[in-house]
Structures are given as structure tokens and as C-alpha cells.
N, C-alpha and C positions, 0 to 999 in steps of 0.2 A: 406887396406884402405889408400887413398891418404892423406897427411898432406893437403892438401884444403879442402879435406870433411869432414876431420878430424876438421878443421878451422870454415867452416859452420855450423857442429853441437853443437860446442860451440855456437858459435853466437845464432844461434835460440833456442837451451836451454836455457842461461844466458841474452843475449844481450851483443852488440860485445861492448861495454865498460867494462861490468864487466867478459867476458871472457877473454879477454884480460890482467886483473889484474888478475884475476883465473891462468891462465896461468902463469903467470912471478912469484904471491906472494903466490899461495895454495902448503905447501908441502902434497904429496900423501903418506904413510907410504906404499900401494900397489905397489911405484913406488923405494923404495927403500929409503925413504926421501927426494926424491927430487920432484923439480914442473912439471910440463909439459912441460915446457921452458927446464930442466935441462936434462930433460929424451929422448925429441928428439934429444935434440944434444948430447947424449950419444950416437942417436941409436936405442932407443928404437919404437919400430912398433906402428904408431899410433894407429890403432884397438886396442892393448895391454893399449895403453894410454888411449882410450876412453872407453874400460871394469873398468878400474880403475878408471875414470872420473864419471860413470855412478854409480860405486857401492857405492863412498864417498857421492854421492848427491843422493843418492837412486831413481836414474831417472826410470820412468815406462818403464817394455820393450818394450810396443808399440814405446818408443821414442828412442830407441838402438841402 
């Protein structure tokens, strides 16, 4: 998964105001305790971020 689709589907889950504070201020305990913000610039694969994104906010898997 691309970090833009990865971007989009925050946005359309949350609204890209409060994905945007999701990202920078939610730590993910899936992600190692850090946010989304911390975890890309580690490195880590966005799909990998958006399983972990998906499982803390118990999103349906139609919307995965």
C-alpha cells in the first residue's frame, strides 16, 4: 500500500482533521508504542500501519 492510500483512508474513516491528529498524537501498542507518524518514519509498511490502524478502532472489514 502506497503512504497516499494509506493517507486517503484515514481521511475517509476519521476526517482528514482528526486523522491527521490520529496520526501525529494516537500511540498504537500494535505499532510498538509509537504513532503513525513515528512508525513511517521508522519504516514501517503502511498496510502493516493500516492493519494496526484498523484493529485499535475496530474498523469493519468491508472498510479495510
Amino acid at each position: 500500500m502506497r503512504i497516499t492510500v494509506f493517507r486517503r483512508r484515514m481521511a475517509e474513516e476519521f476526517g482528514a482533521a482528526r486523522a491527521e491528529t490520529l496520526a501525529k498524537d494516537h500511540v498504537l501498542s500494535g505499532l510498538g508504542g509509537r504513532t503513525v507518524e513515528q512508525a513511517l518514519e521508522a519504516g514501517t509498511p503502511a498496510k502493516e500501519i493500516w492493519q494496526q490502524v484498523c484493529a485499535e478502532f475496530e474498523i469493519p472489514a468491508e472498510r479495510r
